[in-house]
PDB file with SEQRES, HELIX, SHEET and CRYST1 records, atoms N, CA, C and O in Angstrom:
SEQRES   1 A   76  UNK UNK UNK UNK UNK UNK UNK UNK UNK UNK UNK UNK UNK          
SEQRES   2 A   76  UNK UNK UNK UNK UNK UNK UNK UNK UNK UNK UNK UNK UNK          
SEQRES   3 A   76  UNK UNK UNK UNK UNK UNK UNK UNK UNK UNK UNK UNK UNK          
SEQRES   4 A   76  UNK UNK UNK UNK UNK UNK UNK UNK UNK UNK UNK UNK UNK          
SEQRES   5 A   76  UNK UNK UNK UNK UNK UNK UNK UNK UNK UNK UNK UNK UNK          
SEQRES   6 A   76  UNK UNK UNK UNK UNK UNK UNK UNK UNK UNK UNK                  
HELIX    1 AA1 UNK A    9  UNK A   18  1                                  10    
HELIX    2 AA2 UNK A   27  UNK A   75  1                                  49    
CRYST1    1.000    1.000    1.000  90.00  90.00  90.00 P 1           1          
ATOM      1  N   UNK A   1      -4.981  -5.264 -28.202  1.00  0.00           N  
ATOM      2  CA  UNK A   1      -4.797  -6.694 -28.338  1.00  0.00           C  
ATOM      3  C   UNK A   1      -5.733  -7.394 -27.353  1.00  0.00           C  
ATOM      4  O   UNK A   1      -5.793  -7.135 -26.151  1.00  0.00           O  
ATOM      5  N   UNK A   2      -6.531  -8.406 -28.067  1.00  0.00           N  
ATOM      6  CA  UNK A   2      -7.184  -8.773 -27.118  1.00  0.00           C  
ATOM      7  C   UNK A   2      -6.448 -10.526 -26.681  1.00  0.00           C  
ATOM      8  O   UNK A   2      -5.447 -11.012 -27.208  1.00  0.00           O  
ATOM      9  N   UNK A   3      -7.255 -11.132 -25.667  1.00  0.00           N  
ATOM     10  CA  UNK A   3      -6.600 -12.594 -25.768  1.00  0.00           C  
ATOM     11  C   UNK A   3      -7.452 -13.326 -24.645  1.00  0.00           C  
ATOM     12  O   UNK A   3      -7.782 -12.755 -23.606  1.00  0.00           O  
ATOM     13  N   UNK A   4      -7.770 -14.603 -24.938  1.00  0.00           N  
ATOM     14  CA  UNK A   4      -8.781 -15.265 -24.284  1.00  0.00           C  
ATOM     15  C   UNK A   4      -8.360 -16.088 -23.180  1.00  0.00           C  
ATOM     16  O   UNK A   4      -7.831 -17.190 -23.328  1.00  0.00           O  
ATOM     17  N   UNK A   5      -8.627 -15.483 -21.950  1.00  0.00           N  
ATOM     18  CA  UNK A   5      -8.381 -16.200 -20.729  1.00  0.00           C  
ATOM     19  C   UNK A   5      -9.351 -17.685 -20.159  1.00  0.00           C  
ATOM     20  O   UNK A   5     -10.577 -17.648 -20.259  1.00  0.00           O  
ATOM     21  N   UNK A   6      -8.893 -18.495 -19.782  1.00  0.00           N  
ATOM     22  CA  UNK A   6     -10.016 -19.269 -18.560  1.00  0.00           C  
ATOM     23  C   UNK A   6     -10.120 -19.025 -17.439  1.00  0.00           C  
ATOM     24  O   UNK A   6      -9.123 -19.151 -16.729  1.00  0.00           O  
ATOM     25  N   UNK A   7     -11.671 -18.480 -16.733  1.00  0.00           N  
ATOM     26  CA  UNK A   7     -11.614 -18.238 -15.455  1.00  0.00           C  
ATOM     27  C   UNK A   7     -12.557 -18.773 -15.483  1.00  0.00           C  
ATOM     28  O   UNK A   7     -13.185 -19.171 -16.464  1.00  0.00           O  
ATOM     29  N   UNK A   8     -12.905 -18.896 -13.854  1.00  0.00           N  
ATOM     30  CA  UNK A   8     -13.826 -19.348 -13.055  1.00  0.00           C  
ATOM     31  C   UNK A   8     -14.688 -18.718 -13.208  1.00  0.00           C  
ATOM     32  O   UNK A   8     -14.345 -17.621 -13.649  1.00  0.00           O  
ATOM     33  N   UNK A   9     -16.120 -18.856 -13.022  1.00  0.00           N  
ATOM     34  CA  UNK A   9     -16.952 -18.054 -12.898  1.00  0.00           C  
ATOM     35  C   UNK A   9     -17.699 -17.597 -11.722  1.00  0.00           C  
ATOM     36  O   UNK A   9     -18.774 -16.998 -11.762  1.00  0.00           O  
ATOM     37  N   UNK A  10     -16.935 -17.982 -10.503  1.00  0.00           N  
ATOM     38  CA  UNK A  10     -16.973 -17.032  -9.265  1.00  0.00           C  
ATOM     39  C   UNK A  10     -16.107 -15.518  -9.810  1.00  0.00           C  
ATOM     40  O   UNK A  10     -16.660 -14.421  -9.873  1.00  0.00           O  
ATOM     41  N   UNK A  11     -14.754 -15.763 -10.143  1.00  0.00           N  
ATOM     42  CA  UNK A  11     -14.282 -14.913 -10.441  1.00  0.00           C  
ATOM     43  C   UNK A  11     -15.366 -14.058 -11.292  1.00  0.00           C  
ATOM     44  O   UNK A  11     -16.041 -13.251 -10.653  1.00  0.00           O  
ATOM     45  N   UNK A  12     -15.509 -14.137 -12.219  1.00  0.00           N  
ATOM     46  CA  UNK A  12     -16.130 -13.462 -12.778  1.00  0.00           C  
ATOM     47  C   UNK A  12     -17.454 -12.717 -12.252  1.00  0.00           C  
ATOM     48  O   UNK A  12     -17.545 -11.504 -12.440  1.00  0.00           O  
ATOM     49  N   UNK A  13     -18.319 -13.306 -11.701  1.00  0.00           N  
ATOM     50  CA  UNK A  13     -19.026 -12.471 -10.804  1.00  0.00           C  
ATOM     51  C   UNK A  13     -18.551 -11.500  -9.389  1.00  0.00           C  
ATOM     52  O   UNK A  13     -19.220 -10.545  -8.994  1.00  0.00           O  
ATOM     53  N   UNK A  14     -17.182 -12.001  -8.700  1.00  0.00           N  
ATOM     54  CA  UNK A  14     -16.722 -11.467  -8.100  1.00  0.00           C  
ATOM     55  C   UNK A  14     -16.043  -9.967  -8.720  1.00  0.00           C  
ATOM     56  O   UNK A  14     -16.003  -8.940  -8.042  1.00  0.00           O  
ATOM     57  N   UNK A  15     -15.613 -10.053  -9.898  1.00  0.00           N  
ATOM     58  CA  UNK A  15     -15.492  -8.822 -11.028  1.00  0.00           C  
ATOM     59  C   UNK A  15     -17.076  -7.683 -11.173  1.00  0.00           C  
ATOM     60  O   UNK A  15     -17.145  -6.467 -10.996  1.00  0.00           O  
ATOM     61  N   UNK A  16     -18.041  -8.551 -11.508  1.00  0.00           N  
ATOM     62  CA  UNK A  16     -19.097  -7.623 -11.686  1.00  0.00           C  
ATOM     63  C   UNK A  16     -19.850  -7.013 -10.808  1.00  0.00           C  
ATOM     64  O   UNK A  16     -20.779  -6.214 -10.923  1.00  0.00           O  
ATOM     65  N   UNK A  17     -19.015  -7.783  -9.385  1.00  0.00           N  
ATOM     66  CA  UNK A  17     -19.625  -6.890  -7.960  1.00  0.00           C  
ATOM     67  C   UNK A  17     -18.776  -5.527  -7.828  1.00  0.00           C  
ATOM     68  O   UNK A  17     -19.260  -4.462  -7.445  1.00  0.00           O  
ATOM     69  N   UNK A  18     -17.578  -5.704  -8.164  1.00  0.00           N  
ATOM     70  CA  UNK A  18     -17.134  -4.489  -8.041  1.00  0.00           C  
ATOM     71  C   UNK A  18     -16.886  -3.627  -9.170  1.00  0.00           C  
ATOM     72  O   UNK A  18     -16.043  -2.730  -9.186  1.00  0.00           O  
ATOM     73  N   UNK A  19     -17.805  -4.000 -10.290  1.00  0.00           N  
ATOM     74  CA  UNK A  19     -17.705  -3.252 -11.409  1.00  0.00           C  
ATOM     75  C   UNK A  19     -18.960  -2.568 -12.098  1.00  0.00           C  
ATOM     76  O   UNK A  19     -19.638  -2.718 -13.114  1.00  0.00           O  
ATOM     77  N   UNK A  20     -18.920  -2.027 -11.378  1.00  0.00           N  
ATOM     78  CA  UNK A  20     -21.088  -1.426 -11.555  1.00  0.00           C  
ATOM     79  C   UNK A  20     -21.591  -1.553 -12.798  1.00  0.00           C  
ATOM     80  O   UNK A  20     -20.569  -1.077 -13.292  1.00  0.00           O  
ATOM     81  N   UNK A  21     -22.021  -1.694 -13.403  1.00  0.00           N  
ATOM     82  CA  UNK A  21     -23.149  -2.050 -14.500  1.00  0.00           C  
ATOM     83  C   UNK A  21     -22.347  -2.680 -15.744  1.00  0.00           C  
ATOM     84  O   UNK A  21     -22.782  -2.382 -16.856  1.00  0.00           O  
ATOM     85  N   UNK A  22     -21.408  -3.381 -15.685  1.00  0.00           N  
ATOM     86  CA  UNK A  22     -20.684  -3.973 -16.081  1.00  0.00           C  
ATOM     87  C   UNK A  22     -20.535  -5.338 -16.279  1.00  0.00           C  
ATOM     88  O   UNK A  22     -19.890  -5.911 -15.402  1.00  0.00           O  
ATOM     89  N   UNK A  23     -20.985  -6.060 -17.258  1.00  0.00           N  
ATOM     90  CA  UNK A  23     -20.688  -7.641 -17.438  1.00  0.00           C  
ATOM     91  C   UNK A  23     -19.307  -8.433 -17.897  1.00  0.00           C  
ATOM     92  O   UNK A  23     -18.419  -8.053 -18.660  1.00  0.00           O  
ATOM     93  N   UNK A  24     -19.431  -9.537 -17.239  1.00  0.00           N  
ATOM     94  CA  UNK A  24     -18.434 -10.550 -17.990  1.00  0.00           C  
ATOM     95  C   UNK A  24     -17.055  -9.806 -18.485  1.00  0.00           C  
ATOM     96  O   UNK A  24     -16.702  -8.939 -17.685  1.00  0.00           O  
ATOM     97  N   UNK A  25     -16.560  -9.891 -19.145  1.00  0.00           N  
ATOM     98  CA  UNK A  25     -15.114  -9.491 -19.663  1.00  0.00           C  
ATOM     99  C   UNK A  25     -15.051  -7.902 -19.682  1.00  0.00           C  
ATOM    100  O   UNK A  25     -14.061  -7.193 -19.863  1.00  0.00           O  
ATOM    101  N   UNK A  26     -16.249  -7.564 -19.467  1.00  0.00           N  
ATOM    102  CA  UNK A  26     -16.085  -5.481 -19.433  1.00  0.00           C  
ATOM    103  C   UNK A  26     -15.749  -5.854 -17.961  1.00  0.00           C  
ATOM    104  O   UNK A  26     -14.543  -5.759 -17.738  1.00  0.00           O  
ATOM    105  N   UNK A  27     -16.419  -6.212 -17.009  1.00  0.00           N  
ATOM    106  CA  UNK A  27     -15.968  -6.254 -15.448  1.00  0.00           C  
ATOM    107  C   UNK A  27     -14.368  -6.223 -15.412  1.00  0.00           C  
ATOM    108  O   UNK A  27     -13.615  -5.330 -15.023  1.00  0.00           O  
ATOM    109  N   UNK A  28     -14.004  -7.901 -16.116  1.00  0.00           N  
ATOM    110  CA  UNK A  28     -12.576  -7.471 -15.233  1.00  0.00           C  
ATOM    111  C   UNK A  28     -11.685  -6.640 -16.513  1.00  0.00           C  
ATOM    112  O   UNK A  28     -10.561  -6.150 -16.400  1.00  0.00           O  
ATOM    113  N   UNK A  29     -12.137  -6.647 -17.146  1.00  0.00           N  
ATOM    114  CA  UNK A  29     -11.460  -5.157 -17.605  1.00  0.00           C  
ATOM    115  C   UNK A  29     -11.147  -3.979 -17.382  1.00  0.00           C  
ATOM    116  O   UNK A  29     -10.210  -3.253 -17.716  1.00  0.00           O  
ATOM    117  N   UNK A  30     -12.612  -3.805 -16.394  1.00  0.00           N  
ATOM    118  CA  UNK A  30     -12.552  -2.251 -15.908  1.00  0.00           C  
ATOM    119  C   UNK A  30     -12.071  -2.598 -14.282  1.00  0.00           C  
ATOM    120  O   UNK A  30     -11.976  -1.563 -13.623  1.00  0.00           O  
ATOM    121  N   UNK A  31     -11.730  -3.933 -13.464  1.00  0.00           N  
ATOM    122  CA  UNK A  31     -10.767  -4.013 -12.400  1.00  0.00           C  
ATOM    123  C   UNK A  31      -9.437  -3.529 -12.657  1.00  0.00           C  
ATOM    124  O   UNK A  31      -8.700  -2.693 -12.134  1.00  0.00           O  
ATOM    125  N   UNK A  32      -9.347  -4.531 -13.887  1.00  0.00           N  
ATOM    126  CA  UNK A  32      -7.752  -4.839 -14.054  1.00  0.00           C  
ATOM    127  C   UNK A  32      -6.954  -2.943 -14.752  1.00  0.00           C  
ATOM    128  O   UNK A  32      -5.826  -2.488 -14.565  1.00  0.00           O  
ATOM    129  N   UNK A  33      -7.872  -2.471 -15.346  1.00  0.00           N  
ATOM    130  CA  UNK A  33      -8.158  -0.992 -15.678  1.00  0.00           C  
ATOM    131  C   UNK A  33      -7.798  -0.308 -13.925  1.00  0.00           C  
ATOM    132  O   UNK A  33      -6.865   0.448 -13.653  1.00  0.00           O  
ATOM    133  N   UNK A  34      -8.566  -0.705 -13.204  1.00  0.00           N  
ATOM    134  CA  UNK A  34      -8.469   0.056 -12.377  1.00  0.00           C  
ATOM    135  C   UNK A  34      -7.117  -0.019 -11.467  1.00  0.00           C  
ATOM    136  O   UNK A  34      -6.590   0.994 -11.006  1.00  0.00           O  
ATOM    137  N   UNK A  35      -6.631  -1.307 -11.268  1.00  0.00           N  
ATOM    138  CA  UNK A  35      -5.957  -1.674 -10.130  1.00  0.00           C  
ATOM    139  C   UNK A  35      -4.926  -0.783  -9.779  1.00  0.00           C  
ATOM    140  O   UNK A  35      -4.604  -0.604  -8.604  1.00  0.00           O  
ATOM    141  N   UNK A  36      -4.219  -0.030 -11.033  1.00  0.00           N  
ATOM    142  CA  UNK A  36      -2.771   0.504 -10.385  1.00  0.00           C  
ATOM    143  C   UNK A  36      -3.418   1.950  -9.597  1.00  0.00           C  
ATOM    144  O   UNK A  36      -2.778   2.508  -8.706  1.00  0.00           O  
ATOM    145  N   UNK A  37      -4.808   2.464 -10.081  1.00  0.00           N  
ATOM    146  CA  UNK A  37      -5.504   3.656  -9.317  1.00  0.00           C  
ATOM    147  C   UNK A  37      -5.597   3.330  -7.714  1.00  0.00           C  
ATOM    148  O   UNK A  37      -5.093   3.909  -6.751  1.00  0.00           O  
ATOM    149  N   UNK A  38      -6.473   2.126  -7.809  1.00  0.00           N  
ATOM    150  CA  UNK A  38      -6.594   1.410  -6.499  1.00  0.00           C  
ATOM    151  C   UNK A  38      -5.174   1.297  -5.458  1.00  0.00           C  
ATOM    152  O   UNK A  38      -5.120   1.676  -4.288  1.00  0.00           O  
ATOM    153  N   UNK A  39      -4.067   0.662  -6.262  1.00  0.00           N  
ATOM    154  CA  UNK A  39      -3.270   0.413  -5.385  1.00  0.00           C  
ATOM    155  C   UNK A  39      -2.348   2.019  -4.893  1.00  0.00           C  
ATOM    156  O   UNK A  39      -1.939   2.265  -3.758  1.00  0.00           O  
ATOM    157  N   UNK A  40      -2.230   2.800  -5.959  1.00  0.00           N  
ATOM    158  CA  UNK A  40      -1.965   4.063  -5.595  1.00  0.00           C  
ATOM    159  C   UNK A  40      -2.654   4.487  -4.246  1.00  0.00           C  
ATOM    160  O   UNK A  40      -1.965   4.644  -3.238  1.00  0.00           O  
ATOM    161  N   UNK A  41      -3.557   4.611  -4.236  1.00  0.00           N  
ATOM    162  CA  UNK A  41      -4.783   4.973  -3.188  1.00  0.00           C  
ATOM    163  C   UNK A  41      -4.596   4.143  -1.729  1.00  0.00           C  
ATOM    164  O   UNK A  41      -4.823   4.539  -0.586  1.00  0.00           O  
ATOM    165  N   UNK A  42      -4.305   3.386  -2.005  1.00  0.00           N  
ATOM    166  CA  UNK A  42      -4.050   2.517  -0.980  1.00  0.00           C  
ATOM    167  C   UNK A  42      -2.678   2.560  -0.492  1.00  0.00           C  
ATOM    168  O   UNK A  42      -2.435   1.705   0.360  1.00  0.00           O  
ATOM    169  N   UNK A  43      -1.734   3.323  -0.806  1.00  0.00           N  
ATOM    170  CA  UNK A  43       0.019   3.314  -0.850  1.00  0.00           C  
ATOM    171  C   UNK A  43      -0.237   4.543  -0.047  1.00  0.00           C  
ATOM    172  O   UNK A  43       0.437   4.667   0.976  1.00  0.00           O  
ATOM    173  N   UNK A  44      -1.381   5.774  -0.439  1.00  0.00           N  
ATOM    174  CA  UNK A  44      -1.159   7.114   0.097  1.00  0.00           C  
ATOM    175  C   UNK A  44      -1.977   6.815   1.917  1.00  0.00           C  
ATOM    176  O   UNK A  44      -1.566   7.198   3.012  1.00  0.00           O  
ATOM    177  N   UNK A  45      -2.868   6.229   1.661  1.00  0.00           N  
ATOM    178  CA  UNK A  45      -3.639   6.031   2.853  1.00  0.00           C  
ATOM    179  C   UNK A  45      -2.481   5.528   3.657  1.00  0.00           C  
ATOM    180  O   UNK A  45      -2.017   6.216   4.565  1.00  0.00           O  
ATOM    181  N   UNK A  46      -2.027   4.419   3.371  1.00  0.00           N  
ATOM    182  CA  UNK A  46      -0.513   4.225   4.320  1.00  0.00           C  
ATOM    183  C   UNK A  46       0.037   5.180   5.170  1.00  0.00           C  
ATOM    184  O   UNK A  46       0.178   5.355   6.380  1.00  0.00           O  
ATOM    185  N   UNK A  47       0.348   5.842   3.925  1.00  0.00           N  
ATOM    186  CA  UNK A  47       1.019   6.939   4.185  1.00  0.00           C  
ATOM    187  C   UNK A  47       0.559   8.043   5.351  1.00  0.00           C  
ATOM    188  O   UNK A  47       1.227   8.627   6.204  1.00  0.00           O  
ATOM    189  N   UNK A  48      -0.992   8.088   5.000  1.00  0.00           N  
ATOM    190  CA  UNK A  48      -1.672   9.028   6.170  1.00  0.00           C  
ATOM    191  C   UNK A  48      -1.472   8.359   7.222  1.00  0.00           C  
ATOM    192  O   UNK A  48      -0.882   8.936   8.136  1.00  0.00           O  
ATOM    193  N   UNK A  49      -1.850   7.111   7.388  1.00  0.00           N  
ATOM    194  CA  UNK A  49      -2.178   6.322   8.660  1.00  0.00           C  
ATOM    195  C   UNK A  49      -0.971   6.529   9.860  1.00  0.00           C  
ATOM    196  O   UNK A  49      -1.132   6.727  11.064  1.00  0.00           O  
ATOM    197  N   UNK A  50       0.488   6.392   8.955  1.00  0.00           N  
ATOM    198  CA  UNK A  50       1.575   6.581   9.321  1.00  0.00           C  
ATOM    199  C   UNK A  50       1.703   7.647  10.331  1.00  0.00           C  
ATOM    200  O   UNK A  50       1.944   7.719  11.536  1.00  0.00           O  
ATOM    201  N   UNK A  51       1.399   8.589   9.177  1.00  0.00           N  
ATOM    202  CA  UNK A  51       1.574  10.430   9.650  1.00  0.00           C  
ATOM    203  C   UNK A  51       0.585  10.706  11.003  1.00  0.00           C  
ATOM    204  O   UNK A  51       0.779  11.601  11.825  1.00  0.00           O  
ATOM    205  N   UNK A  52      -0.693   9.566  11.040  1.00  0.00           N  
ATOM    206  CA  UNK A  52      -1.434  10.083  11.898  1.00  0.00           C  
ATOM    207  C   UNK A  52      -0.808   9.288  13.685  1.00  0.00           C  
ATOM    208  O   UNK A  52      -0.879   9.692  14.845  1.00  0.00           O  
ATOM    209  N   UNK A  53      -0.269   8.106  13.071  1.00  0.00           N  
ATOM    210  CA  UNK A  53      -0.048   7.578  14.391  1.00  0.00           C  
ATOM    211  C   UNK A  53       1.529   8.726  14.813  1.00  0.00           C  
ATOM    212  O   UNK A  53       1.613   9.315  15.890  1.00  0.00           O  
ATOM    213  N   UNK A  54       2.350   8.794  13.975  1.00  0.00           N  
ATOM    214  CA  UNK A  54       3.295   9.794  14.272  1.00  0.00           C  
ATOM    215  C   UNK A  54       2.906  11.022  15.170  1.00  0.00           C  
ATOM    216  O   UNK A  54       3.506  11.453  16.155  1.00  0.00           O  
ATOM    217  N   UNK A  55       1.911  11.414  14.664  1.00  0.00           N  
ATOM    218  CA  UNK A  55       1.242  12.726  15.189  1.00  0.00           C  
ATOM    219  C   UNK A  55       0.687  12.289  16.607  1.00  0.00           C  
ATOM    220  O   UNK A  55       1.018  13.120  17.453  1.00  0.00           O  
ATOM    221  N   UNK A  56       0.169  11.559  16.973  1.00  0.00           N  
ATOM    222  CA  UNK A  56      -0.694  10.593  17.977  1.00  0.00           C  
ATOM    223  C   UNK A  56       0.159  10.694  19.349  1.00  0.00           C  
ATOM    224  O   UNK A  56       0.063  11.104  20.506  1.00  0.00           O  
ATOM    225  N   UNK A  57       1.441   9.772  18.084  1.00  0.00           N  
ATOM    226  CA  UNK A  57       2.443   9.572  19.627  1.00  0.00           C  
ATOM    227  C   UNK A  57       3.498  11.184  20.186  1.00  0.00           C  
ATOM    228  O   UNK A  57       4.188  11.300  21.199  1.00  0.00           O  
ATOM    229  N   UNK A  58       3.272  12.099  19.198  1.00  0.00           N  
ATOM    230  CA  UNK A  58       3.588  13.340  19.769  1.00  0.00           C  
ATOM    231  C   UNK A  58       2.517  13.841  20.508  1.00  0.00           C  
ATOM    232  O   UNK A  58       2.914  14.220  21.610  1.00  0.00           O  
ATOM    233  N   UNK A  59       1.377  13.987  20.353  1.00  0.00           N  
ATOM    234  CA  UNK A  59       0.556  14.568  21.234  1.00  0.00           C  
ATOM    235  C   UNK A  59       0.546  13.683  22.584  1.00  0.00           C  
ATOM    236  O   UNK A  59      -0.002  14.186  23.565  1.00  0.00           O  
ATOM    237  N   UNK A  60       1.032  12.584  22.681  1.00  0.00           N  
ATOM    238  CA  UNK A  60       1.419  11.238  23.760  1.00  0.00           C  
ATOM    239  C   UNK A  60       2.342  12.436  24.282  1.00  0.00           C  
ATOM    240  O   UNK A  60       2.073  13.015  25.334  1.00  0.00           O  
ATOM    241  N   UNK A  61       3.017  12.645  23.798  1.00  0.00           N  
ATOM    242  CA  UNK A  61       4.050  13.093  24.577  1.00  0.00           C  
ATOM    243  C   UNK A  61       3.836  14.242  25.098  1.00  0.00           C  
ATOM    244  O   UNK A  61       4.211  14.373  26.264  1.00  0.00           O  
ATOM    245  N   UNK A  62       3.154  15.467  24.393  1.00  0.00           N  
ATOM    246  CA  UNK A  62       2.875  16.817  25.029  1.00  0.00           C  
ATOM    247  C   UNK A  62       1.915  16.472  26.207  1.00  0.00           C  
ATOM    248  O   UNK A  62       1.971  17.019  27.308  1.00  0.00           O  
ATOM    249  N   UNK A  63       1.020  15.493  25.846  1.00  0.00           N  
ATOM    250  CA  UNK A  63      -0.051  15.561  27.066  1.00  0.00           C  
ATOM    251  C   UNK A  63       0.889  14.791  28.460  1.00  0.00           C  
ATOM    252  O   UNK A  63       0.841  15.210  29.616  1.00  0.00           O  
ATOM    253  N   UNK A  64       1.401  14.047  28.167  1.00  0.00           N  
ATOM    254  CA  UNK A  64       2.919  13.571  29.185  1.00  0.00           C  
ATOM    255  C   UNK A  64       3.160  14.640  30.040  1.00  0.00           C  
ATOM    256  O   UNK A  64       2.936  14.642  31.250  1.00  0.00           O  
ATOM    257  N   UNK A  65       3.749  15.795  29.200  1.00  0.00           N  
ATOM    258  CA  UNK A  65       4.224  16.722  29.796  1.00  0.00           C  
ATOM    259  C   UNK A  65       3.747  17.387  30.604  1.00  0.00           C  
ATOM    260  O   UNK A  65       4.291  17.519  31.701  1.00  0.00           O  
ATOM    261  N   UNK A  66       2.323  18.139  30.217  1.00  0.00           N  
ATOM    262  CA  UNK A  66       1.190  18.703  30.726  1.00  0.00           C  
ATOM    263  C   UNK A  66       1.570  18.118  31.741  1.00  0.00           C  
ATOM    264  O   UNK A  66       2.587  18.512  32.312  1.00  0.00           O  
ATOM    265  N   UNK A  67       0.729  16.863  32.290  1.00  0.00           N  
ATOM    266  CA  UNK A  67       0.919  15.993  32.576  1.00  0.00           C  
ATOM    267  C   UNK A  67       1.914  16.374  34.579  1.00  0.00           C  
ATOM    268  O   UNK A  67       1.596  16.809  35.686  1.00  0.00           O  
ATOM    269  N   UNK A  68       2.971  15.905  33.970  1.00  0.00           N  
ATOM    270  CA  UNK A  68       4.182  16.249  34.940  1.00  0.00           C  
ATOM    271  C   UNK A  68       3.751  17.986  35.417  1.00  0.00           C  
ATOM    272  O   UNK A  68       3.551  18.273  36.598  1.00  0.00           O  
ATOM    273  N   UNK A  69       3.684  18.741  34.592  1.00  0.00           N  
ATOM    274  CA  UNK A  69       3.577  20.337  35.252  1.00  0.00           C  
ATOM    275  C   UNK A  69       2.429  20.497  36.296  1.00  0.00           C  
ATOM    276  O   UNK A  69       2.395  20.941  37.443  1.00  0.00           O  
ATOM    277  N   UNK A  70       1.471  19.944  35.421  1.00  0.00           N  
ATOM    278  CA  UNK A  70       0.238  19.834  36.391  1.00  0.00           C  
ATOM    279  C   UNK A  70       0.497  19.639  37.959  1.00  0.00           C  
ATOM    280  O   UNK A  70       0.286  20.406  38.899  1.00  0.00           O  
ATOM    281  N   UNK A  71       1.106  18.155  37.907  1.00  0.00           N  
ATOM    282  CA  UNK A  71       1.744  17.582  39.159  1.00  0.00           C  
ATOM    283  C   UNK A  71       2.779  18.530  39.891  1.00  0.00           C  
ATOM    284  O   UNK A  71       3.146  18.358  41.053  1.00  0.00           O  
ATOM    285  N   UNK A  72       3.122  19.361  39.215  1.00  0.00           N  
ATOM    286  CA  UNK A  72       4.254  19.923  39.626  1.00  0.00           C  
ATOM    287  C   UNK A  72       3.865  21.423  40.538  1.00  0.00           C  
ATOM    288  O   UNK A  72       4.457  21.946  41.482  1.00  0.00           O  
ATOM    289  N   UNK A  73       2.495  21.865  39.727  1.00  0.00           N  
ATOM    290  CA  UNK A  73       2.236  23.188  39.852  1.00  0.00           C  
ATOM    291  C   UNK A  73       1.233  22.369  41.065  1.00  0.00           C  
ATOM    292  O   UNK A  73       1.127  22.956  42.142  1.00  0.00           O  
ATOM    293  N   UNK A  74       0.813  21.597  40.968  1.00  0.00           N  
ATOM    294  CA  UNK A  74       0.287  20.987  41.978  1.00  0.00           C  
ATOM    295  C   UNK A  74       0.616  21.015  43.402  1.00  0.00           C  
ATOM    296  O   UNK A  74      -0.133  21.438  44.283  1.00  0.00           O  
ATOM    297  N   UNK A  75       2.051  20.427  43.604  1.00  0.00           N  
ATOM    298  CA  UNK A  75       2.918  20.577  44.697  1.00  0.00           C  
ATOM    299  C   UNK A  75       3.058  21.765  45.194  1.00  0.00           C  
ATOM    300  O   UNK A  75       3.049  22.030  46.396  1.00  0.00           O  
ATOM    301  N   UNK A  76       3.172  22.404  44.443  1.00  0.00           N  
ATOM    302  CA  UNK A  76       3.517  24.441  45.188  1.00  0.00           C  
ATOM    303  C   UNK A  76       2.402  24.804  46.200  1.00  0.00           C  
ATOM    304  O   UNK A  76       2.399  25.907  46.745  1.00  0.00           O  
TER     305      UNK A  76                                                      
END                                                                             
């Protein structure tokens, strides 16, 4: 089904920048095509970013520890 929108025609070039060799109504076709890939992709990266600061603030903590022993083995 097709159906005829009004847009701007910034929009529309803003479509064919991110739609490589692609004009006018193929552009945001192949956005609007793309978006739920995109936003997937962007939900998992979250997800890493998460896992990495998680990981971050544990190694915060082992090097903490180190840390204290050092000082400790230090004293002896």
């Amino acid at each position: 089904m097709r159906c005829a929108i009004d847009l701007e025609t910034r929009l529309i070039k803003t479509a064919e920048l991110y739609a490589p060799g692609r004009k006018g109504s193929d552009a945001i076709t192949w956005i609007l095509d793309d978006y739920p890939r995109l936003v997937a992709e962007i939900r998992e990266l979250r997800k890493r970013v998460a896992q990495l600061d998680d990981e971050g603030a544990q190694l915060d903590a082992v090097l903490h520890e180190l840390r204290q022993i050092a000082e400790r083995i230090n004293l002896l």
